[in-house]
N, C-alpha and C positions, 0 to 999 in steps of 0.2 A: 378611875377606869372601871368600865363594868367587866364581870364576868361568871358564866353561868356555872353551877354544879347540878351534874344530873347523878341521882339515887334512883335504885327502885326500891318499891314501897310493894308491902303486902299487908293491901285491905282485908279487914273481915268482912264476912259477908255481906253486914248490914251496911258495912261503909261503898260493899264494892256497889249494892245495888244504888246506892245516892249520888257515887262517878257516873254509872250510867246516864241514872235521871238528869244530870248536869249534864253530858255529852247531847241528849235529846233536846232538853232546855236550849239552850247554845245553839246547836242545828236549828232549831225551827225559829230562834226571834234571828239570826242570820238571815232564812228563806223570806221567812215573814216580810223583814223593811227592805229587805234585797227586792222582792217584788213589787212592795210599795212605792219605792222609790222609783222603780221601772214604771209602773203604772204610772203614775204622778206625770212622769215626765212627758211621754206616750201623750196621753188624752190631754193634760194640763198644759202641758209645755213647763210644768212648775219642776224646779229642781229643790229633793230634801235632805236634808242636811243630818250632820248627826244630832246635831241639838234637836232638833223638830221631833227626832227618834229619838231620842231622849225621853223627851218630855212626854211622848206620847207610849211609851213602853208603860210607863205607870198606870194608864187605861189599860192597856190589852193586861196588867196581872190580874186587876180588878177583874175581869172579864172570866181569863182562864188561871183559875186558882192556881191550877198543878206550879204553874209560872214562879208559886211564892216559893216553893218547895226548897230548888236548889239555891247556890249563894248568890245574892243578888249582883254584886261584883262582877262575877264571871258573866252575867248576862250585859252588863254596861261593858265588859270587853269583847264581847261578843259584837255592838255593834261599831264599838272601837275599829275593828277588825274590818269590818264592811268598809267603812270609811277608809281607809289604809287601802285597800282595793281598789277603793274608786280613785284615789289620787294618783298612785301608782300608774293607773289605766292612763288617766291623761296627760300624769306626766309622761308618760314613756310617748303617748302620740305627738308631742310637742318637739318631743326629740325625733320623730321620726322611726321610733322602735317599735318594732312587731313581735317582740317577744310576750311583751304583756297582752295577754287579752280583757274582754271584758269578764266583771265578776261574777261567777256562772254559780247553780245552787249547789247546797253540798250534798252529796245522797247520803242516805239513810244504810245506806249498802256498803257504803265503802268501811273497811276496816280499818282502818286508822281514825281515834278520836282525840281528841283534845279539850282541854277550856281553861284559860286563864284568869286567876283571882289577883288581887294584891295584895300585900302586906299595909292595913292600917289598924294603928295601935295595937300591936305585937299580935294580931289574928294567927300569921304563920310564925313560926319555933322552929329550928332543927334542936332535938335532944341527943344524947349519944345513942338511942336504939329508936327513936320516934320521929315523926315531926308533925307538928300543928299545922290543921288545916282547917279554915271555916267550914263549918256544915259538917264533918266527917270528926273532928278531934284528935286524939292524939290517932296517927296510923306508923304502926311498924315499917321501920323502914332501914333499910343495908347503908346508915353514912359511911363512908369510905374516906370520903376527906376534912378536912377541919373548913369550916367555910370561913372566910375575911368581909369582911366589908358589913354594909347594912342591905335588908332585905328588901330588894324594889316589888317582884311581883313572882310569883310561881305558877309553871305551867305543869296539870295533871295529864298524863297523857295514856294511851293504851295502844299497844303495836299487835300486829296480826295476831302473829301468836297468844295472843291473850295477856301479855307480861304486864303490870300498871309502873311508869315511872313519875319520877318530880324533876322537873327543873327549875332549880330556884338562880333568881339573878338577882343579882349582890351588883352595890355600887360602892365608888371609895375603897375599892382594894388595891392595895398596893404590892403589886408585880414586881419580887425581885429580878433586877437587872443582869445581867450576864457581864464578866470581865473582857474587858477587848481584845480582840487577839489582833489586828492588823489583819485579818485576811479575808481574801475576797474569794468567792465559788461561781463558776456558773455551771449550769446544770440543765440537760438536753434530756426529756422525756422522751419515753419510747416503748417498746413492746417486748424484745428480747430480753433486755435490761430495762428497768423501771423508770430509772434516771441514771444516767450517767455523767459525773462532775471532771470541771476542767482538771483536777490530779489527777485524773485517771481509774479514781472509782467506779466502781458500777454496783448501783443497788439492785437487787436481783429481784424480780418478778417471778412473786410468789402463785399466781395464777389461781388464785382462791375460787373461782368457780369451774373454771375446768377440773378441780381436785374432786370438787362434790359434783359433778354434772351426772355421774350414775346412782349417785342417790337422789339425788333432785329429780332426775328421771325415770324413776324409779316409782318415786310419792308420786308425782304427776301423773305416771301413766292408772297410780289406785283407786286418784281422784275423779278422772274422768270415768271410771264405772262407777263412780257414785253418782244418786239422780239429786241434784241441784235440788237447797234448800231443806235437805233432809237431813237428822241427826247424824247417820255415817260420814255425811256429806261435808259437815261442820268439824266432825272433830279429825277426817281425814286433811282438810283444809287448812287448822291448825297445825298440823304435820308437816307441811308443806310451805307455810309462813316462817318453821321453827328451823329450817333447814336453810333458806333465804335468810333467818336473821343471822343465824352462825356465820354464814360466807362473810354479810355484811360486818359484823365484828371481825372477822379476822381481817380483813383486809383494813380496816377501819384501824386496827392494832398494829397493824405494820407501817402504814402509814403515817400515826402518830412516830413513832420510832423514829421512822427516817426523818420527819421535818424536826424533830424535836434535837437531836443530834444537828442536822445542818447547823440552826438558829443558833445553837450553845456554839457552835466550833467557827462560825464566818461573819465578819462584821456586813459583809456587804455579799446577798442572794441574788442574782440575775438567773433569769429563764425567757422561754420565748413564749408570745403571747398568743398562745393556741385556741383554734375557732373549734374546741370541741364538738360541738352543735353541727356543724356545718360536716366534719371529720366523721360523725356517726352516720351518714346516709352512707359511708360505701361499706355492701355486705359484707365483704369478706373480713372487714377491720371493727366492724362495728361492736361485736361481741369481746373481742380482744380490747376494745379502746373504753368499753363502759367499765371492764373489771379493774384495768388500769386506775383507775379514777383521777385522768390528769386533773380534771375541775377541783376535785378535793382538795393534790395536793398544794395546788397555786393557791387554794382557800387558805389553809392552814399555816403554808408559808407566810402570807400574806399578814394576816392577823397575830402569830407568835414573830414575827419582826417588830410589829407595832408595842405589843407585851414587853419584847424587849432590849427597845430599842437599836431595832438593826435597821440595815438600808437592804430596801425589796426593789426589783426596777425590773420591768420587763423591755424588750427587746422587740418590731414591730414581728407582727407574722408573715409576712413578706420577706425577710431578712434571710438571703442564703446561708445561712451559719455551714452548712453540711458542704455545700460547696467551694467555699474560699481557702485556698492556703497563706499561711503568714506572709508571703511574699507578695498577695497583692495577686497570684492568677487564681481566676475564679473557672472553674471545672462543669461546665454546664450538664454532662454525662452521670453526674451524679443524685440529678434526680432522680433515677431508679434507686427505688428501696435496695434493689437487690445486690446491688455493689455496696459493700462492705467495706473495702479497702482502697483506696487509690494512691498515687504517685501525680505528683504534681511536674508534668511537663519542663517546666521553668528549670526549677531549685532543684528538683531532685526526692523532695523530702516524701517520707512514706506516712500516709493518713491512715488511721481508725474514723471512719466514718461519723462515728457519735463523738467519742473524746473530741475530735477535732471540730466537731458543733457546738461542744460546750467550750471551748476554747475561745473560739468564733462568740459568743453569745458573752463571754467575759466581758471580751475584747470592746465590743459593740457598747457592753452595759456603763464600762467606766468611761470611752467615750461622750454617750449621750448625758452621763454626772457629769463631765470636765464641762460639756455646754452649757450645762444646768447653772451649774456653779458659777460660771463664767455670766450670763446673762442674769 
């Protein structure tokens, strides 16, 4: 099994200006065969491949020296990457999905940079205070955890803020497994409450940008009297990237928590399978529904069941979960968010609008196993 560990690392000067020249490296043989290949096909009709770019990257260092500079590695993943884009692109049109676009170039502007090396013949190390990396050497780095496995590739990266981290991914590690418990959870996302599970839990939403929204409002309003592309203007910028990355860890912190707890305590996770995407066009919810991060935590569910061996199943999104009572009558007046509580006509019995979704969503998940299982 793979699995990544990310460190930050604190270059010295001489190593931070060589990440750079490797982010620019990177950017431009991307734009570079990103546009050749467009060309090509355009005027030629001819389609080029990564090998062709391959082979043909060895001309243009000849050409442009600066090219020998950074690791040569990171530029073969560089157009590793292009390719992965273009397959991406058509396979998603084959399926009929519009979420992929075409592979578009990457600005120069944008603050966030990256570039991927590999590990051949021990090039990268993690030490207890450093870690090896081609072109740069030993660079200071905060390891925090013991790494397992063997080193496939590492990615150097840079976040608004200015921060430099490493992610290194390791193969052949072996995931301890979690004890069974017999139990099964489901679990209705929300706004009020974060999730709320069929015992009657509720993880509480912490609302991590609404806590900060007058200091983020704050730096923003100091940015915008700064005139664009100017010294005030950059390190008011980084003010304002540094405030965004805080919200983004804390929520990101709480979140590991709650799935990391579910995973350890229920053999079997069901939730409903949410069109977040589709869910962010209505204003009123959209700011509320991005902080949430249902997409995360269905991520994260998703992949630590796999880690440790649990059963993940989702539920269609269609599925009235909010609606039904045990008895089988389904309450159509409860699509309004605003109804909290109801009573089921029939039986009698008194609902909690979300416990009774996530009930509903159990309900639904071992079903569709029993069919699974059955066929």
């Amino acid at each position: 099994m793979e699995k990544a560990y990310k460190f930050r690392i604190y270059p010295t000067y001489a190593q931070e200006v060589m990440i750079r020249k490797t982010f620019g490296c990177v950017r431009y043989v991307y734009n570079y065969y990103l546009n050749k290949r467009r060309t090509e096909y355009l005027e030629n009709g001819a389609a080029i491949g990564y090998k062709q770019c391959s082979a043909d990257l060895t001309r243009l260092k000849k050409e442009l020296l600066w090219l020998r500079e950074p690791d040569s590695i990171a530029l073969q993943a560089s157009l590793e990457n292009l390719q992965t884009a273009y397959d991406n692109y058509f396979k998603a049109r084959e399926r009929g999905d519009k979420s992929w676009g075409f592979p578009v170039f990457k600005k120069k502007s944008n603050n966030r940079h990256s570039y991927t090396t590999k590990n051949q013949n021990g090039t990268v190390e993690v030490l207890d205070k450093h870690i090896k990396l081609p072109k740069l050497g030993l660079v200071p780095c905060r390891v925090s955890k013991r790494l397992e496995g063997r080193i496939l590739n590492v990615t150097v990266s840079q976040t608004p803020g200015g921060k430099y981290y490493v992610s290194v991914c390791c193969t052949e590690v072996k995931i301890p497994q979690y004890i069974k418990t017999g139990n099964a959870i489901g679990i209705d996302l929300g706004l009020n409450a974060i999730a709320v599970t069929s015992d009657g839990y509720e993880y509480p939403n912490h609302k991590h940008l609404n806590k900060s929204s007058k200091k983020l409002a704050r730096e923003q309003k100091k940015l915008s009297r700064k005139t664009i592309g100017g010294g005030n203007y950059t390190k008011q910028r980084i003010k304002v990237a540094k405030v965004h990355e805080r919200i983004a860890a804390e929520r990101n912190d709480s979140i590991h928590k709650m799935t990391s707890e579910l995973v350890k305590n229920y053999d079997m996770i069901v939730m409903e399978d949410l069109a977040v995407t589709n869910m962010m066009k209505n204003r009123r919810l959209s700011k509320a529904i991005a902080d949430a991060s249902w997409g995360e935590i269905k991520r994260q569910l998703e992949y630590k069941s796999v880690w440790h061996g649990r059963a993940f199943l989702q539920v269609d999104r269609f599925y009235p979960s909010s609606q039904l009572c045990g008895c089988g009558y389904k309450n159509a007046d409860v699509k309004d968010l605003k109804i909290r509580f109801w009573v089921c006509i029939k039986c009698g019995m008194e609902h909690d609008r979300d416990v009774n979704a996530s009930r509903n969503i159990l309900r639904e998940g071992l079903r569709l196993l029993a069919l699974k299982q059955v066929s």
